[in-house]
C-alpha positions as CSV (number, residue, x, y, z in Angstrom):
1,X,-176.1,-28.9,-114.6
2,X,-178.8,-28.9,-112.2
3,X,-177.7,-32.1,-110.4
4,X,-173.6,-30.6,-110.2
5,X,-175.6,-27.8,-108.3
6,X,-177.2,-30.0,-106.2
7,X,-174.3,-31.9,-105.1
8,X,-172.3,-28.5,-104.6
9,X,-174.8,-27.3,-102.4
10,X,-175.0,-30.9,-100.5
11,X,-171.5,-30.6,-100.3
12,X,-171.3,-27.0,-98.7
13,X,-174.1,-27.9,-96.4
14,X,-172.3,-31.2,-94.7
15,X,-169.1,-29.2,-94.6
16,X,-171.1,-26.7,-92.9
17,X,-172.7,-28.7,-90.7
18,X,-169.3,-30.5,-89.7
19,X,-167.7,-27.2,-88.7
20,X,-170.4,-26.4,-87.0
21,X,-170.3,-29.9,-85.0
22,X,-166.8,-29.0,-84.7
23,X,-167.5,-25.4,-83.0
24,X,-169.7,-27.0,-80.9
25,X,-167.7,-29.6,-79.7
26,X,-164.6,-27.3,-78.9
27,X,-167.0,-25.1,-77.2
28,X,-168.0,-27.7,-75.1
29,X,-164.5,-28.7,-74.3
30,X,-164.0,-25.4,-73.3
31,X,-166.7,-25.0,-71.0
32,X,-165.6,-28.7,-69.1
33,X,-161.8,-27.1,-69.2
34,X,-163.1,-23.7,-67.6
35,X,-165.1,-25.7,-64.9
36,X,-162.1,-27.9,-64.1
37,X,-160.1,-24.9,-63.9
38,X,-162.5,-23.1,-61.4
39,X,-163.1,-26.1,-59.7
40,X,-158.9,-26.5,-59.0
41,X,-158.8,-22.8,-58.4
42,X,-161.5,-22.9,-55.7
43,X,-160.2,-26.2,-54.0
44,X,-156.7,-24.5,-54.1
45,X,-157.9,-21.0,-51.8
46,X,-159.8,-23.5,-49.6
47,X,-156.6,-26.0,-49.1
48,X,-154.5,-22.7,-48.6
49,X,-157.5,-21.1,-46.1
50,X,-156.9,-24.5,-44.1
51,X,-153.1,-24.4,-44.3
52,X,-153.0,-20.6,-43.3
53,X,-155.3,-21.0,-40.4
54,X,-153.1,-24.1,-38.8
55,X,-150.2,-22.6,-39.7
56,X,-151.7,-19.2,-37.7
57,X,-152.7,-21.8,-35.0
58,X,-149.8,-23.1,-35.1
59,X,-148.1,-20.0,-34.3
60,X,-150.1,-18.8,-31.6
61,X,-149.6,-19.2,-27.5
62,X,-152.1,-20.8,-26.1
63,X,-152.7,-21.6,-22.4
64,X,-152.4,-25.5,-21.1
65,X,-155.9,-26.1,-20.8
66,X,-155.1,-28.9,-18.7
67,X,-153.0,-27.4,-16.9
68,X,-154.9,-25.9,-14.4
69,X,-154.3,-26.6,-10.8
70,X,-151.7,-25.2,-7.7
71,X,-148.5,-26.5,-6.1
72,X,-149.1,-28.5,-3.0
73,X,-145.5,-28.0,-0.6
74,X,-144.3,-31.1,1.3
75,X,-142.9,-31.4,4.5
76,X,-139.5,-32.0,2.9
77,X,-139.7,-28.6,0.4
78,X,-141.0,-30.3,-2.7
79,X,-143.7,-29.2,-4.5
80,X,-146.5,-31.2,-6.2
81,X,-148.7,-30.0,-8.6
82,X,-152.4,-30.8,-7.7
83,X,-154.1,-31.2,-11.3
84,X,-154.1,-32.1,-14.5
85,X,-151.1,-32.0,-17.0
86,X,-151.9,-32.3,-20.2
87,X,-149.8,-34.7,-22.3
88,X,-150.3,-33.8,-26.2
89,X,-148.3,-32.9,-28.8
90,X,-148.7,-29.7,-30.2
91,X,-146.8,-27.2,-32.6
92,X,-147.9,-23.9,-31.0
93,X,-146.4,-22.2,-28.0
94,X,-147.8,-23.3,-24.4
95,X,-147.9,-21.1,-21.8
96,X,-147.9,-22.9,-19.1
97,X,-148.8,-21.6,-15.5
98,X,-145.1,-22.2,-13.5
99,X,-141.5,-21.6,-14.3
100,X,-140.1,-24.1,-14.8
101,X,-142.8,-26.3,-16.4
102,X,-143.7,-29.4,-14.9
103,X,-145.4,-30.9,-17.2
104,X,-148.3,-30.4,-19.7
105,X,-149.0,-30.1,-23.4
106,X,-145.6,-30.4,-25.3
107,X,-143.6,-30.3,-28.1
108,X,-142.8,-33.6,-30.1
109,X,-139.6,-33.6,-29.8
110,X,-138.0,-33.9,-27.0
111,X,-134.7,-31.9,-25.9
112,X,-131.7,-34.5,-24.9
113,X,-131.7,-35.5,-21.2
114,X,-128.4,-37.8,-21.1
115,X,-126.7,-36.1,-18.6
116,X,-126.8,-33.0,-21.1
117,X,-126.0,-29.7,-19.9
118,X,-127.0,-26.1,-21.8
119,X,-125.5,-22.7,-21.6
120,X,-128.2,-21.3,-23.2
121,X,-132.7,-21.1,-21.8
122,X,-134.6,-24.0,-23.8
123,X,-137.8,-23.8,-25.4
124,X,-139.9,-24.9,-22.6
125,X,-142.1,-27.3,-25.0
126,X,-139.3,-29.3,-25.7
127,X,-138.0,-29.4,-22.1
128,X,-141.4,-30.3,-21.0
129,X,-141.2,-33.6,-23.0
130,X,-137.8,-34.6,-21.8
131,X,-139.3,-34.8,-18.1
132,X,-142.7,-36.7,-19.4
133,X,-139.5,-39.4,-20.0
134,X,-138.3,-39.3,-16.4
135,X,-135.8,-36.9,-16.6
136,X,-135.0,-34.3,-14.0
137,X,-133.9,-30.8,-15.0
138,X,-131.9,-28.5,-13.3
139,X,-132.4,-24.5,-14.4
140,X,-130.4,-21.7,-12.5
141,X,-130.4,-17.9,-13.2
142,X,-127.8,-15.6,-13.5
143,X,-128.0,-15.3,-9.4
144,X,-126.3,-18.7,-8.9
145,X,-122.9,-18.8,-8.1
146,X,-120.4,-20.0,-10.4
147,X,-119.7,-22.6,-8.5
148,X,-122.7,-23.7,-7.6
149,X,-123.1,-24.0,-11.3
150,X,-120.0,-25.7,-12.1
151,X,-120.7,-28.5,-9.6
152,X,-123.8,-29.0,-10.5
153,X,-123.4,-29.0,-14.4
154,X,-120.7,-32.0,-13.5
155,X,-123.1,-34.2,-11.2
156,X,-125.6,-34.1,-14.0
157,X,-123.2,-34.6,-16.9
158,X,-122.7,-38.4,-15.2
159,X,-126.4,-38.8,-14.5
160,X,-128.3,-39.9,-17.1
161,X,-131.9,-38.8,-17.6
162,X,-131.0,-35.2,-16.3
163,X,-130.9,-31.8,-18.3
164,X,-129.3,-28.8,-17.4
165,X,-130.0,-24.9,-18.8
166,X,-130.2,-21.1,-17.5
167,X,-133.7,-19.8,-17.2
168,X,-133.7,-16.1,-15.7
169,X,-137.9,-16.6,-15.8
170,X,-137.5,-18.2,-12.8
171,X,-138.4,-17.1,-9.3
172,X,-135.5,-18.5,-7.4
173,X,-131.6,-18.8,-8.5
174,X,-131.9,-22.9,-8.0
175,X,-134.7,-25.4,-9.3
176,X,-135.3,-28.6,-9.8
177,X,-137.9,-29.9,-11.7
178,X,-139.7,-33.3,-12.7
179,X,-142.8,-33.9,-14.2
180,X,-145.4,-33.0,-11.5
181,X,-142.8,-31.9,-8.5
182,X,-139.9,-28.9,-8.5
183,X,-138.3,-27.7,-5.8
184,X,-135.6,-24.2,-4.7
185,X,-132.3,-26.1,-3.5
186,X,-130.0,-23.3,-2.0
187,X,-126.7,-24.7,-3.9
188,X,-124.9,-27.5,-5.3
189,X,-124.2,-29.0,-1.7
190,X,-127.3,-28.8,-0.5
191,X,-128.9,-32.4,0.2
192,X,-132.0,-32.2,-1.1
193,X,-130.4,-31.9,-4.4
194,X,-129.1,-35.9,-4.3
195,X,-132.9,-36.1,-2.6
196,X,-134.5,-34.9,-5.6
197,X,-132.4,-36.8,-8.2
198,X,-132.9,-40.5,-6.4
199,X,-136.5,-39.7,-6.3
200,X,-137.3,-38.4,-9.1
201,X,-134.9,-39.3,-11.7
202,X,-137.0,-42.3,-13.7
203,X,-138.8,-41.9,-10.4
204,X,-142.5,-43.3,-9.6
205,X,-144.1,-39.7,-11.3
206,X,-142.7,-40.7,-15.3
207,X,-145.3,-40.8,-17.7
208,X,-143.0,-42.8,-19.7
209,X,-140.5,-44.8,-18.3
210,X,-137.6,-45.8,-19.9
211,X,-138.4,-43.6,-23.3
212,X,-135.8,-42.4,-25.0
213,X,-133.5,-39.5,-23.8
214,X,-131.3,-39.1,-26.6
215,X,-131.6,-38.6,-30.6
216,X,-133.9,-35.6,-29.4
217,X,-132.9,-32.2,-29.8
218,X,-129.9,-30.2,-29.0
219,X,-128.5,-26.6,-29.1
């Protein structure tokens, strides 16, 4: 009787002691599944911190800090930009210190410069890239004549490396630009216009000769 006891009481005591091994081991797994928890929780706010402050970066306008510098005039009307352009490739918006860019911290993509011509303004950080590829761009405002537009908008359709848009920024109703140079042309006739385009189309000043001036973008 004594010994049935006994082993009752053994019995109740290792069952006892197993839950209790048990307990403690779930307790445990809980604590290492709260940690983990925590520890994705935490990593998650500091990943979407990072992501919130690029993507607030990223959005901002921001001056060229390379840009800095002033337009030298030539004898023969052109302008030349005395300083540095900056040549990176950046997501937010530049505001750059002329209108029409010539050069500077751009966009990645480049807008298509194949003799394409825009009825609409362009985002200036694309535009910027097409004439780090040699391209010239021609931007008018709503001054121009219509035929001044007309004629133009057909000699740059056949001229490859060339881009053509509106842009009522602008100081004057005519410019040409390149990377580094621009200059006011008076009309389509005028003959600094040819000038400008045997100069500076693929001319001495392209950071990158020969790079691509299509599968860019387009309106």
């Amino acid at each position: 009787m004594g010994s049935a006891k006994k082993s009752t009481a053994a019995a109740r005591k290792a069952r006892i002691e197993e839950m209790r091994r048990a307990e403690q081991a779930r307790e445990r797994r809980n604590r290492i599944l709260t940690i983990a928890a925590s520890v994705v929780v935490v990593a998650g706010l500091v990943v979407g911190g990072i992501v919130l402050v690029q993507s607030q970066s990223d959005d901002s306008t921001a001056a060229d800090g390379k840009g800095k510098g002033h337009f030298v005039t030539g004898s023969d009307g052109v302008k030349t930009w005395k300083g540095t352009l900056g040549r990176n490739h950046v997501a937010k918006t530049v505001a750059y210190p002329m209108e029409p860019p010539v050069g500077g911290d751009h966009n990645q993509v480049w807008m298509n410069c194949n003799g394409d011509v825009y009825t609409k303004s362009l985002n200036n950080m694309n535009a910027v890239h097409s004439l780090e590829h040699g391209a010239v761009w021609v931007t008018y405002t709503d001054k121009a004549k219509k035929s001044d537009v007309e004629a133009l908008a057909a000699k740059v359709k056949k001229t490859p490396y060339t881009l053509m848009s509106p842009d009522d920024k602008q100081k004057d109703p005519i410019m040409l630009s390149a990377w580094g140079h621009q200059r006011t042309v008076t009309g389509a006739s005028d003959p600094n216009v040819d000038k400008f385009f045997e100069k500076f189309v693929q001319g001495a000043q392209t950071p990158e000769p020969g790079a691509a001036c299509t599968s860019g973008l387009s309106q």
